[in-house]
N, C-alpha and C positions, 0 to 999 in steps of 0.2 A: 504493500500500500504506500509504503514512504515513495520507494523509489517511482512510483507513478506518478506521483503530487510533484515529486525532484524534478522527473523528465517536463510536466506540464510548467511547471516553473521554467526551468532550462528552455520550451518554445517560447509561451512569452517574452522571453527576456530578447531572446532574439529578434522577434516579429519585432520587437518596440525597437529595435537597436537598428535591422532593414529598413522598418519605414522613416526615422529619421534619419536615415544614412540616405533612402533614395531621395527624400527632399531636397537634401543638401547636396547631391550628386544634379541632381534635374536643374537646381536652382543656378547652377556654377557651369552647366552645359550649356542651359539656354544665356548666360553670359556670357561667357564665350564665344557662344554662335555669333552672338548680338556684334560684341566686337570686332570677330574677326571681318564677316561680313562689313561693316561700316569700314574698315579698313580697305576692304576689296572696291568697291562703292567710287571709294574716298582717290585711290588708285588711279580709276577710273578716270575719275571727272579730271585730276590732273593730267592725264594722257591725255583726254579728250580738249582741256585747256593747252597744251603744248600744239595740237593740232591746230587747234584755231588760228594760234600765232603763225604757223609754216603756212597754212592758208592767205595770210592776210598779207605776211612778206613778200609772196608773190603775186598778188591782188595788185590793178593797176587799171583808175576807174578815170575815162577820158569823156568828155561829152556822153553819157549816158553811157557808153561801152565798154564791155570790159577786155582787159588783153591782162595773159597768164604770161612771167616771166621766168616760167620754171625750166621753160628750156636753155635760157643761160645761167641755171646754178648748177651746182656740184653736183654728181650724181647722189650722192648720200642723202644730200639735202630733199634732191628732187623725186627719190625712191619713197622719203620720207612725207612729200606734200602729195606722191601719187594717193597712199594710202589715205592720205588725209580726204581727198575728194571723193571717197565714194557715195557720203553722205553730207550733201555741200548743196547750200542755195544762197544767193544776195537778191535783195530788197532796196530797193529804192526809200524813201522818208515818204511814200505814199502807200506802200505795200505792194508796191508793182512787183513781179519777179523779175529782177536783168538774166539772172543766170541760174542753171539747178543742175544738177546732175541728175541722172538718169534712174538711179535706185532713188535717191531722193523724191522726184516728180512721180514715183510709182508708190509711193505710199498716203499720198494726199494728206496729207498732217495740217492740223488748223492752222491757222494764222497766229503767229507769236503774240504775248504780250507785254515784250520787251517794245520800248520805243526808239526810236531811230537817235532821235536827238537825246537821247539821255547817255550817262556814263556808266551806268550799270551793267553789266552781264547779266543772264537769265540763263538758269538752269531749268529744263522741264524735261521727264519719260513720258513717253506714248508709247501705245499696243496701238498697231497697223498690222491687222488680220493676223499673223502670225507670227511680226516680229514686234520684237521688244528694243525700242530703241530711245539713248539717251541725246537731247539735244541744247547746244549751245547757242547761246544768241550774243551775238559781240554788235555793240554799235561801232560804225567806222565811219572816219570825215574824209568824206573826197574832195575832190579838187572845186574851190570856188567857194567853199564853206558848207558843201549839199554831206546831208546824212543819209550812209546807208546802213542796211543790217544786214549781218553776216552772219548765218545760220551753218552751225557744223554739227554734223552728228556720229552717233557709233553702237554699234548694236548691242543690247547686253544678254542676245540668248546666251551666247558661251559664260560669259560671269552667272547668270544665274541659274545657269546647267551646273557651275560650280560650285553656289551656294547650294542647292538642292540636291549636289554628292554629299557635301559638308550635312548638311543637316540628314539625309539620309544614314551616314555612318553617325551622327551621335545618335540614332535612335537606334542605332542595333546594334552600339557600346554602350548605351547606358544598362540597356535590362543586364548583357553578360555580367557588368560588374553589378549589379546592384544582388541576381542571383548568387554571383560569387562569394561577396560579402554574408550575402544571408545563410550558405555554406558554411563559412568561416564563422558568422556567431555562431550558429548553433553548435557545431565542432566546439568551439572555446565555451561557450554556455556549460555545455554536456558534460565537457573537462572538468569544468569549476564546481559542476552540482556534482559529479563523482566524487571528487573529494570532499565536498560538503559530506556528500551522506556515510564517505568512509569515515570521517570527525563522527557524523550523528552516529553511527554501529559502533565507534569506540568511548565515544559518551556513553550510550546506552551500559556498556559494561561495568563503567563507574557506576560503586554504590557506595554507601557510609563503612562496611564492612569490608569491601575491597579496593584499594584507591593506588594501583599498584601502574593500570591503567593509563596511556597516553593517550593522547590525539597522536595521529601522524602527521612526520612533516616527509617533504619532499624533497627541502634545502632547495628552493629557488628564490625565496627568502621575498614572494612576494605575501599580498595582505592577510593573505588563507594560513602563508606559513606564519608571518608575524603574532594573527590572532592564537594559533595554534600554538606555538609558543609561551603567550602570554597564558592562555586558559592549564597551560601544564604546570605553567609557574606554579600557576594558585594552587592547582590539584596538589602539587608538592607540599606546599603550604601549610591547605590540607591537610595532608597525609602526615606530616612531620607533628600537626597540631592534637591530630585525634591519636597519633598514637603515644606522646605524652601523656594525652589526658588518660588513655587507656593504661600505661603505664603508670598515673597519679590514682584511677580508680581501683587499679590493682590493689595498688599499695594503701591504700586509703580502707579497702574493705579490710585488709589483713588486721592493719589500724584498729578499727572498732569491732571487728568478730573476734578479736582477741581479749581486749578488756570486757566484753560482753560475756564471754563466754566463761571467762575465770569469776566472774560478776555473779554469773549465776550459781558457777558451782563453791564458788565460798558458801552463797546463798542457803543451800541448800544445805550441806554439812553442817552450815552453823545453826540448821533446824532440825538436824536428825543428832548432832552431836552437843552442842553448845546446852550446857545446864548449869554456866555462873556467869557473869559480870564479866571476867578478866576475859574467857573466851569471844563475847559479844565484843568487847572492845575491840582486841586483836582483829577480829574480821570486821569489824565497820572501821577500823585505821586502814587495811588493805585494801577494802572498795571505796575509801575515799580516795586513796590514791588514783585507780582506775578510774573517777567520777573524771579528778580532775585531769584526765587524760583526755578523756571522751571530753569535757568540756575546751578542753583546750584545742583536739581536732576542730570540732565544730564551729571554734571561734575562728581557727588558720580560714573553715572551710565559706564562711564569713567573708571575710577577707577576700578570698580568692574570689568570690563573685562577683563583691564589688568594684576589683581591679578589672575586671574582664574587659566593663565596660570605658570604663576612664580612668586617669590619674585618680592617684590619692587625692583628697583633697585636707587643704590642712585650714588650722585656725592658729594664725599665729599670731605670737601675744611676744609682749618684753620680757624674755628670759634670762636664767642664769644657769648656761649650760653647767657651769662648775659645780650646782648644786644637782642639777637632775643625775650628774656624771655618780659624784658621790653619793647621791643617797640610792641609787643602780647596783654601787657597789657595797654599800653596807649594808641593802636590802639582800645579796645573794651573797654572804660572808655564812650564815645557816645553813645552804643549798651545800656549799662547796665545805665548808666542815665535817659535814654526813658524807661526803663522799673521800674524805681524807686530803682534800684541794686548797693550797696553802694561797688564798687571795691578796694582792696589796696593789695599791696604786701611789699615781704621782700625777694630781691635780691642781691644775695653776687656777689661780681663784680672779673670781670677777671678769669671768668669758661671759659679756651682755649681747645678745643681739633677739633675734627676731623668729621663733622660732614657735612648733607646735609640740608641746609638752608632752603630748598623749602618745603622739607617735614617734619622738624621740624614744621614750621612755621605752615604749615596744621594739624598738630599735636596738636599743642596751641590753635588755634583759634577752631578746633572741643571741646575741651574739654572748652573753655570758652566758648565759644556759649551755650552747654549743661547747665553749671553751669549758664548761665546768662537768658537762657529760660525757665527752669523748677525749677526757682526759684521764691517767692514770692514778693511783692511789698513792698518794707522795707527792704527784705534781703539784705543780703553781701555776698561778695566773696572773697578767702583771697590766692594766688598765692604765694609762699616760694619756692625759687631758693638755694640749697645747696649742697657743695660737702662733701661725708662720703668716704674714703680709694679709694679714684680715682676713683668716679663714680657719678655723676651729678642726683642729688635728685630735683626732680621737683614735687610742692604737691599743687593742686589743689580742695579748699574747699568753699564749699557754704551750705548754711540753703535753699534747696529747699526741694523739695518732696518726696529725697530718693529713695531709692531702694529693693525691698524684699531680705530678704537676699538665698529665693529661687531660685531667679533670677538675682543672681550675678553671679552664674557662665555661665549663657546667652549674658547675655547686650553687650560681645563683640564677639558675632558670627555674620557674616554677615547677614544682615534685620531682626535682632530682636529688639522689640522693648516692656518695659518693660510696665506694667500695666497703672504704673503710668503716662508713656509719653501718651499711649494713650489715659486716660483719659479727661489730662491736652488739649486736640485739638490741642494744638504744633504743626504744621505739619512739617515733616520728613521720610526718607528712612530706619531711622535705620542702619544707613551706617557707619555714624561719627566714632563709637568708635569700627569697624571694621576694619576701615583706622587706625587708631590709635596706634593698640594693632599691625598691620601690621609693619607702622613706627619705632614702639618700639624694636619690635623683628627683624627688618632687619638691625638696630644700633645696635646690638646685645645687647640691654638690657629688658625689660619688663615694665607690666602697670598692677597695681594692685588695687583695689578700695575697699572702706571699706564704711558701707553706714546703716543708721536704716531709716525705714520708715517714714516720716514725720518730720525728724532731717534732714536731710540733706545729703550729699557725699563727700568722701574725693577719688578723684584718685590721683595716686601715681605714678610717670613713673621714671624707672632708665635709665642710661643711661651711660657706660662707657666713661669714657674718655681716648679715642686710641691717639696714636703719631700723632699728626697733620702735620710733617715733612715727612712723608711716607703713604699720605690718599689712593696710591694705595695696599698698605699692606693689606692682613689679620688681623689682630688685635682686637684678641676678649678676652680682661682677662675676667678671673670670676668674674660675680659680686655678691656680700656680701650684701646679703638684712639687709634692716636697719627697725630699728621698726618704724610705720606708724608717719608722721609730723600729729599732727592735730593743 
């Protein structure tokens, strides 16, 4: 069915393509014809003007009589004015005839209405039974001051036996080309909906579950290939996009059917087993744990929806990064004790600018969590608070377990999550340092990490410092990367 609708498409386009190509072919014929003809015409009349003159050179008007003195001019000359006479008559200023030639007096042609005494020439064609002839009318002053007229003519059946080849062959070159053409559309139409409909059969096979799929090109690199190109782009795109996500739902389901499932089975043991106080406790301390796991998914999974559609959006007020920094770091000195993680900083005080507290904040605590979870039992973690040329240096280090340095340019694309994390059983979305690098860039500064396997991680976040007196401003300087704190 398609391919019938394709071919019906592929005629029309043609038929539209012939009949404005034959318009434009007819239109530029019959211009053509037009010109060359008036050029042939135009030929003409100056031969037939040359004529007149060789006539009238020899012309010699005596008391009413005429005498020819072409028998003493040159032969060339007089080869030249024989021709001239075959279509020849002189008139007196009363329309007498003096003279006529003999094809001339055998056509009986009206009376001119060139005047004798006037200085004009007159150009007129007449049809005389079967010829077609063009005639000249010259006034001439004879002797005494008398006017006569001097009538020359020439035939135009052969010019317009000429014209009438001429237009006979553009009428039986215009159709070959105009069928030719209509040939060649549809050939190039057919071509072009053939590939159309190869693209539509390789569309067709694209689905949400399989996007592995091309359009084909041809590499002739014109619009069909261009469009085809661009459409693969996306399909990549696509394909690169769902299978993250697919990859983040993976991971994401392990995520909460893991703490659900431990959720329930504490649950249950602690109602076929639990018969005092201290066991009740013990098991509602370990599903709070899991609560705030599953709350804290849900919040990444937050998050991540409403990045999908736009930037972060921030509320930023007059801050004092040095306090948010430190009280980040005195809020996870608990976190990293239970995990045996020796925390200290070095924070320069009175860093003021313009900033959104909330998501700072979430900022800090994702990248200490990070450093304080997939770090070892004895590590440290060491937090440097500094400003370099008006831009708030934040550097975040610990001795954990690193990062490949193949997958450093990963670890902040949304739900990737790096070997090492999931070796370590950590559990996580892979979200943290998505949100992060988000944060960083919506402050208009950046998050950059330096990292050897088995040493440990240094992230790095800049951060302008804008007019804190104007937080609804624009206010974006450039910022001057500095070389890494370690």
């Amino acid at each position: 069915m398609k391919s019938v609708v394709l071919r019906r498409l592929s005629t029309r386009l043609a038929i539209k393509q012939t009949i404005t190509f034959a318009l434009l072919v007819v239109i530029l014929a019959w211009s053509a014809y037009a010109l060359v003809t008036r050029r042939i015409y135009s030929q003409l009349d100056d031969e037939l003007q040359d004529r007149a003159i060789s006539v009238r050179s020899m012309l010699q008007i005596r008391a009413g009589s005429v005498k020819w003195l072409n028998a003493e001019a040159d032969p060339e000359v007089r080869a030249q004015f024989e021709r001239s006479m075959r279509y020849y008559e002189l008139l007196d200023d009363e329309g007498h005839t003096l003279d006529i030639s003999h094809a001339m007096a055998g056509l009986h042609l009206p009376a001119s209405s060139a005047e004798p005494s006037s200085d004009h020439s007159v150009w007129q064609s007449f049809t005389a039974g079967n010829t077609h002839i063009r005639i000249l009318d010259v006034p001439v002053l004879g002797l005494a001051g008398r006017h006569y007229l001097l009538r020359v003519g020439t035939s135009l059946d052969q010019t317009d036996e000429d014209c009438w080849r001429l237009r006979m062959f553009l009428f039986a070159l215009i159709p070959f080309i105009i069928l030719a053409h209509a040939v060649n559309a549809l050939l190039m139409t057919s071509y072009s909906m053939r590939r159309l409909e190869q693209a539509a059969a390789a569309a067709k096979q694209i689905t949400a579950f399989d996007l592995s799929t091309r359009l084909p090109i041809t590499g002739t690199g014109d619009e069909i290939d261009e469009l085809s190109t661009s459409l693969n782009a996306m399909i990549a795109r696509l394909q690169s996009s769902f299978q993250r996500m697919t990859e983040f739902l993976r991971t994401l389901s392990h995520e909460i059917r893991q703490p659900l499932t431990v959720l329930r089975s504490e649950t249950e043991q602690a109602l076929r087993l639990g018969n005092n106080e201290t066991n009740y406790r013990d098991t509602l301390s370990k599903q709070l744990e899991h609560v705030e796991l599953l709350a804290r998914t849900v919040s990444d999974l937050m998050e991540l929806a409403q990045s999908e559609s736009e930037q972060i959006k921030l509320n930023r007020e007059k801050e004092d990064l040095s306090e948010l920094v430190q009280t980040a770091l005195d809020g996870m000195r608990g976190q990293a004790g239970e995990h045996g993680i020796q925390i200290s900083g070095t924070v320069q005080q009175n860093v003021i600018g313009a900033f959104d507290a909330g998501q700072i904040w979430r900022l800090l605590l994702n990248l200490l969590d990070n450093a304080i979870k997939f770090n070892h039992r004895g590590g440290s973690v060491d937090v440097v608070l500094s400003v370099h040329n008006n831009v708030a240096i934040i550097s975040i280090s610990d001795t954990g377990s690193g990062v490949a340095p193949d997958e450093q340019a990963h670890i902040f694309e949304r739900g990737y999550r790096s070997s090492s994390a999931r070796k370590s059983h950590v559990p996580g979305t892979g979200l943290g340092l998505h949100f992060a690098r988000s944060i960083a860039e919506a402050h208009g500064g950046h998050i950059e990490v330096s990292s050897s396997s088995g040493k440990g991680s240094c992230f790095r976040v800049s951060l302008p410092l804008l007019n804190a007196s104007s937080p609804g401003e624009s206010l974006m300087p450039t910022v001057q990367p500095e070389a890494p704190i370690n």
